[in-house]
C-alpha positions as CSV (number, residue, x, y, z in Angstrom):
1,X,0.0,0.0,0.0
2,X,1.3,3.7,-0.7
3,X,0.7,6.5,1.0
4,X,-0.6,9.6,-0.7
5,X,1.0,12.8,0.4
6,X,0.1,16.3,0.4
7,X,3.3,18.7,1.4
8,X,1.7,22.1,2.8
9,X,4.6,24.5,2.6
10,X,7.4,25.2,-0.1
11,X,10.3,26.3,2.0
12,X,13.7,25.3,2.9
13,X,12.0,22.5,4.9
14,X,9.2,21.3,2.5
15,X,12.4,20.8,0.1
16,X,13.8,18.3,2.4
17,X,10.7,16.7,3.0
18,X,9.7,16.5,-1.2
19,X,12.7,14.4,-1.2
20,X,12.2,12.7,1.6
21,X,9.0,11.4,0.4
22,X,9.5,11.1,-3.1
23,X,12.9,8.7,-2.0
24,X,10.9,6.2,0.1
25,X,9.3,2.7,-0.8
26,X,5.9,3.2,0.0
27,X,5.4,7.2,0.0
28,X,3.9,9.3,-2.8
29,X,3.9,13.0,-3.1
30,X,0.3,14.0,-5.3
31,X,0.5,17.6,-4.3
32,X,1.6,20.9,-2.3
33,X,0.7,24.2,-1.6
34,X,2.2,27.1,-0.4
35,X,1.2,30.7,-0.4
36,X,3.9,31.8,-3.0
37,X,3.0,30.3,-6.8
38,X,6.7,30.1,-7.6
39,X,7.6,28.0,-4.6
40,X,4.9,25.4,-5.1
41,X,5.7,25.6,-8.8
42,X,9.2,24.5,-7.9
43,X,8.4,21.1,-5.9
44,X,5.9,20.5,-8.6
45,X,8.5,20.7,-12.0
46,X,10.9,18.9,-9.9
47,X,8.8,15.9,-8.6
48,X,5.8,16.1,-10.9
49,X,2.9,16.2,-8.4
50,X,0.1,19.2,-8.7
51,X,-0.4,22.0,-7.2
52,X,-3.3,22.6,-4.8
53,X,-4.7,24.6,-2.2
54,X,-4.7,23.7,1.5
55,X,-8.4,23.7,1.1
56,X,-8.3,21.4,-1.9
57,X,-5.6,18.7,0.3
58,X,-8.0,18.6,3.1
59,X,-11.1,17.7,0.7
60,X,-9.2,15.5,-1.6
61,X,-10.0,11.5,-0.9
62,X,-7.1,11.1,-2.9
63,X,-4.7,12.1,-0.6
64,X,-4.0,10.0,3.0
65,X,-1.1,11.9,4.9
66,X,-0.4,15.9,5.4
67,X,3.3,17.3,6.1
68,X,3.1,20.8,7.7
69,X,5.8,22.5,6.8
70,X,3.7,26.0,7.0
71,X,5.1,28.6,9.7
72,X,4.9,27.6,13.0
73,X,1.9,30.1,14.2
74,X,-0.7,27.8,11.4
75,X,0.9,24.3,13.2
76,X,-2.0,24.0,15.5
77,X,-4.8,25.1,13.3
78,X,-4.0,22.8,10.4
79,X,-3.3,19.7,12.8
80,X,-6.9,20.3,14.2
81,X,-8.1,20.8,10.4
82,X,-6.5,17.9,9.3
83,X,-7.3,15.5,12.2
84,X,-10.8,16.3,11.7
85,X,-10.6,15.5,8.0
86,X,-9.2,11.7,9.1
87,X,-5.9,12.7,7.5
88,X,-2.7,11.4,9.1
89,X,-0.4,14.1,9.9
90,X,3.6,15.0,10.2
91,X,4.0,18.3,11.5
92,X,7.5,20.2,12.3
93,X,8.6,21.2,15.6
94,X,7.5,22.9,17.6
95,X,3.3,22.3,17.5
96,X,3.2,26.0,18.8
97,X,4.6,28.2,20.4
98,X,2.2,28.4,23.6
99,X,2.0,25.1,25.7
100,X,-1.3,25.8,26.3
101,X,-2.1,25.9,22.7
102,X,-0.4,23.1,21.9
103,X,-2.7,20.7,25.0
104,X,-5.6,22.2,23.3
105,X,-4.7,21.0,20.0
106,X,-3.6,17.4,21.5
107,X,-7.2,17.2,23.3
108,X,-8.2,17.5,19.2
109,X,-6.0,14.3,17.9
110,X,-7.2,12.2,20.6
111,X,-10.3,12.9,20.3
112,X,-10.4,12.6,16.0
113,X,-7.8,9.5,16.8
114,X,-5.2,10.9,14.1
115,X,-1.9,10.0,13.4
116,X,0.2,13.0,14.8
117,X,4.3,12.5,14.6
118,X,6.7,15.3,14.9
119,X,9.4,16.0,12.9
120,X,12.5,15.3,16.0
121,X,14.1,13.9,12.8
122,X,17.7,13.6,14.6
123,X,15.9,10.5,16.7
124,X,16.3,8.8,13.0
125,X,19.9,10.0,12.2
126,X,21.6,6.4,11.9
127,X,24.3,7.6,13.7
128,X,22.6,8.7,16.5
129,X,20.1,5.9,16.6
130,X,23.4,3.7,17.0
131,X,24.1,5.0,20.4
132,X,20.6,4.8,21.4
133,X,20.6,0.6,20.2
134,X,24.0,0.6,22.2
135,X,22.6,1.6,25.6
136,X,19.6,-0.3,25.0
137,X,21.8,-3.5,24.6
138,X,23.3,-2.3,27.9
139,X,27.0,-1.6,26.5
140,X,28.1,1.1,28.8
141,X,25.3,0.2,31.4
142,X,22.8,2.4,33.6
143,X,23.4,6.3,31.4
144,X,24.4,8.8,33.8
145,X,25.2,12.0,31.8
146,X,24.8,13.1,28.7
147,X,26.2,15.3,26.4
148,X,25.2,17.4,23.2
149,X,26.9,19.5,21.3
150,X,24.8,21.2,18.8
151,X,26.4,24.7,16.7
152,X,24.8,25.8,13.3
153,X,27.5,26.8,10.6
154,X,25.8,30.7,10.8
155,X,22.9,32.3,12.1
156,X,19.7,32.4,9.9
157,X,18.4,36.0,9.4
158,X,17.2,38.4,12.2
159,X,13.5,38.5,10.7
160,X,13.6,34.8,10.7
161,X,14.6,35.0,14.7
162,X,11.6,37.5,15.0
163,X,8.9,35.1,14.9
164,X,10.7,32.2,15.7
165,X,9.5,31.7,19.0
166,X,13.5,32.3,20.3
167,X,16.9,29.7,19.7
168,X,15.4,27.8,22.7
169,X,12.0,26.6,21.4
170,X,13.0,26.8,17.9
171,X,17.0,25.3,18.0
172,X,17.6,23.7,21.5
173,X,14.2,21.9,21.0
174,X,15.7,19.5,18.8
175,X,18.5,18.9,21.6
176,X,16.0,18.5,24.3
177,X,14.2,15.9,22.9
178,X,17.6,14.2,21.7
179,X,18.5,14.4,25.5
180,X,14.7,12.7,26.7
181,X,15.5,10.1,23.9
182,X,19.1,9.3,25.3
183,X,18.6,9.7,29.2
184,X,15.3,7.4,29.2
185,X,14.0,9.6,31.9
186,X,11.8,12.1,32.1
187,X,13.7,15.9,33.1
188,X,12.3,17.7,36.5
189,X,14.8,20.2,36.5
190,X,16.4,22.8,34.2
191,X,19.6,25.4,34.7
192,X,20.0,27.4,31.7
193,X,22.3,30.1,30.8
194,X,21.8,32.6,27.7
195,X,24.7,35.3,26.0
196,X,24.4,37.0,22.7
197,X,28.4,36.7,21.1
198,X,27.7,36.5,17.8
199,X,25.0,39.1,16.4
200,X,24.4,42.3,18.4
201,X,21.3,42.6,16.2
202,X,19.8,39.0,17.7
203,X,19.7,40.2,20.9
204,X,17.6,43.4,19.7
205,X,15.1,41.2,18.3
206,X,14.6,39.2,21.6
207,X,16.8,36.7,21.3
208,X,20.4,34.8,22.1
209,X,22.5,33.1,20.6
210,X,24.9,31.4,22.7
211,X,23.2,28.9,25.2
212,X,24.3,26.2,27.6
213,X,21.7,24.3,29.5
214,X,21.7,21.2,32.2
215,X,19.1,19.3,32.5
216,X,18.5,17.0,35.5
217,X,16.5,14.0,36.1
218,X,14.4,12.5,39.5
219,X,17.0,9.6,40.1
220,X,19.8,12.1,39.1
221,X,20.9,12.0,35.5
222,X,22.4,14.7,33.7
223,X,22.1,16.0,30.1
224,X,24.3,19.0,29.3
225,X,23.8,20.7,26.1
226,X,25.6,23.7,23.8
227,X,24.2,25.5,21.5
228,X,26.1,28.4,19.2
229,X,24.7,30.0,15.9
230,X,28.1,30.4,14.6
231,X,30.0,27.0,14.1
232,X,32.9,28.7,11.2
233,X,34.2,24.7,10.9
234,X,30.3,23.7,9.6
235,X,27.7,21.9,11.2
236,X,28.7,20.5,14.4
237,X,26.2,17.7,15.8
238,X,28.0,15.6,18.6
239,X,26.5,13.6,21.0
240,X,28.2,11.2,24.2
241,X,26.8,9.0,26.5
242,X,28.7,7.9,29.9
243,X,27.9,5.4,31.4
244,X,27.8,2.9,34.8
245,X,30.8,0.7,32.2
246,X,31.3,3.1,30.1
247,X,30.9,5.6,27.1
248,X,29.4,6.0,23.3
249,X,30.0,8.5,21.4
250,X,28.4,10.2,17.7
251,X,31.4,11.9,16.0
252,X,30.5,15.0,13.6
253,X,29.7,13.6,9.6
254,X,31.8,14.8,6.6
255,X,30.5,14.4,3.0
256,X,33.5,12.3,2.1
257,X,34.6,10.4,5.1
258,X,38.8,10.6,4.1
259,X,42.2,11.4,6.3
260,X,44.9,13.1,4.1
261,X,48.2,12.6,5.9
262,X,51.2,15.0,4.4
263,X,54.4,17.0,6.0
264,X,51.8,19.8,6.8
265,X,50.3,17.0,9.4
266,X,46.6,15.7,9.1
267,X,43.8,17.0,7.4
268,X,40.4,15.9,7.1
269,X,37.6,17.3,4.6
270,X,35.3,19.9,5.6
271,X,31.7,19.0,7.9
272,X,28.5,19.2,6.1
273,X,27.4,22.7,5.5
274,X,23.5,22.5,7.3
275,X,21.4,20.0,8.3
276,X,19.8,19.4,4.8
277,X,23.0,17.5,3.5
278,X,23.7,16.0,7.6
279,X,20.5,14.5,8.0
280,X,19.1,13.7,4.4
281,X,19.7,9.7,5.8
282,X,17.6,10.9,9.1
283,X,14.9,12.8,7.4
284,X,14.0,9.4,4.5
285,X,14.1,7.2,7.9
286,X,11.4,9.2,9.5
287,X,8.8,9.3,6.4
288,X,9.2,5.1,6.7
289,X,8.6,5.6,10.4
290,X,5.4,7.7,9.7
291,X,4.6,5.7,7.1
292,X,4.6,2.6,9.3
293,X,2.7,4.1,12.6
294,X,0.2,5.6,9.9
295,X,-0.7,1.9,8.6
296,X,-0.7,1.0,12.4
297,X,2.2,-1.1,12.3
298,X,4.2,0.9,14.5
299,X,3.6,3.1,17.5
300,X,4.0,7.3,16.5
301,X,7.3,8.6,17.9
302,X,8.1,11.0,18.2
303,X,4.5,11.6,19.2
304,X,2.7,15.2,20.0
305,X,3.3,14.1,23.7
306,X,6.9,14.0,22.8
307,X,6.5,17.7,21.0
308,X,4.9,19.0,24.4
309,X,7.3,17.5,26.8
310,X,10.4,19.3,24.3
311,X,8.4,22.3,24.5
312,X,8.2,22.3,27.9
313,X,11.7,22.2,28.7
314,X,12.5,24.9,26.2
315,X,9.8,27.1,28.3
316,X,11.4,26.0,31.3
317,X,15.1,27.3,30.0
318,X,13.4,30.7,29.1
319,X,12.2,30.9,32.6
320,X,15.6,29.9,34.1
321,X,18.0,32.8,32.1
322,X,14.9,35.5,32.7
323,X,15.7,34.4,36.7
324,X,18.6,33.2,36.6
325,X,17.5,29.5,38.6
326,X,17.0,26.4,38.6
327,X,13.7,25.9,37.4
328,X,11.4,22.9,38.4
329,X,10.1,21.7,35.2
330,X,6.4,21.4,37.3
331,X,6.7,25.2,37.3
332,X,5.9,25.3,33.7
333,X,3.6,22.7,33.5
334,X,1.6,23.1,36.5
């Protein structure tokens, strides 16, 4: 059976996920929309589905499966829409912006019984879901801390930061659900600190970033994380596990995987540029995941449970820099 797709949103992310689905056994793009012509226009020439409009996708009986790729203020909305239209949905992090919003719409999918899984793609990076099999197997026994390192090669524009709900809910939410998918416990307590060093104008808009958080655990586990907008060596994505007997360990990725050795010493080629080239491996392993919990032959993860807990701990790093505490993560969720 294949899965009929409809892609809502053209962007630098509906790119990644045109490919995605038009790459994997079992998928099948049949249209997109997009509020600019030209960008729909683009996925259409270059993976020969048709154009519609939102409206049209949520009619259409000929299409099973939504990917919201739309800003991150229409998440909500079109998860409810699309629920209640007995699609099955992907949506990208975060749901919204508002936790309360983002319950609200969840009460919705239960109720409808959709298929709701978020876009955490790094869960499906192979790399890191190597460590993850290696702690499972019990290699470097009971985790105790874990660490993630996390810099993009730049930072994205300062209009983009605007209304992008902050580096924390939009950037380190990716981290902290990486960190609840390594630890295998749920966080209760959360230490951030928060520095603009690489854009004076990020900082006028709101915003950092240059952020370092800890994140704690009932029994005691720790899960440090870093996170820079300027990386000027590429995209680094590192992650380590210590253990009770032991450690593993996710290196950075390079295109071309070589060691030139030469009287100037050892040189290696460059890291990928962004996550579009890092994680195209991570991003066709998640449309087979969907694809599989959509058919009910696997459960949804990450689910819109997992989308609120990440959301929550992103809240609960805002409230930490703005007073400079720990914050009990019970303090956000009530």
């Amino acid at each position: 059976m294949t899965l009929r797709f409809g892609l809502l949103g053209a962007g630098r992310i509906g790119k990644v996920h045109a490919k995605a689905i038009t790459s994997t056994p079992g998928a099948a793009l049949v249209a997109v929309a997009d509020a600019f012509p030209a960008a729909a226009q683009a996925i259409a020439d270059q993976y020969g589905c048709a154009i519609r409009t939102i409206e049209a996708i949520e009619a259409d009986r000929d299409i099973d499966a939504v990917v919201i790729c739309t800003p991150t203020d229409t998440h909500a909305d079109l998860i409810e829409r699309f629920a209640r239209a007995g699609k099955a949905i992907f949506c990208e992090k975060p749901i919204d912006l508002s936790l309360a919003r983002v319950k609200a719409c969840l009460k919705v999918v239960r109720e409808t019984k959709a298929t709701l899984m978020v876009g955490f793609n790094r869960r499906f990076d192979p790399h890191f879901a190597a460590v993850r099999a290696e702690i499972d197997k019990g290699s470097i026994g009971a985790v105790e801390m874990v660490t993630i390192t996390s810099r993009d090669p730049g930072a994205p524009p300062v209009d983009y930061i605007a209304r992008s709900g902050g580096i924390f809910r939009d950037m380190t939410i990716h981290d902290f659900d990486m960190a609840r998918f390594l630890l295998g416990e749920e966080v209760v307590e959360v230490s951030a600190m928060a520095s603009v060093l690489v854009d004076p104008a990020i900082g006028k808009a709101g915003d950092y970033d240059s952020v370092q958080v800890m994140l704690k655990t009932a029994s005691g586990k720790q899960a440090m994380i870093s996170n820079s907008r300027r990386a000027t060596y590429g995209y680094d994505q590192r992650i380590e596990v210590h253990g009770s007997n032991g450690l593993v360990s996710a290196e950075n990725q390079r295109p071309v995987s070589i060691e030139i050795a030469s009287s100037l010493g050892y040189t290696r080629p460059p890291l990928h540029d962004f996550f579009m080239t890092r994680y195209t491996d991570a991003y066709a392993a998640e449309i087979a995941a969907f694809i599989a919990a959509a058919a009910g032959k696997a459960p949804v993860s990450p689910s819109g449970e997992d989308g609120l807990a990440a959301l929550a701990l992103a809240e609960a790093a805002l409230k930490s820099v703005a007073e400079g505490r720990t914050v009990k993560l019970a303090e956000v969720t009530g």
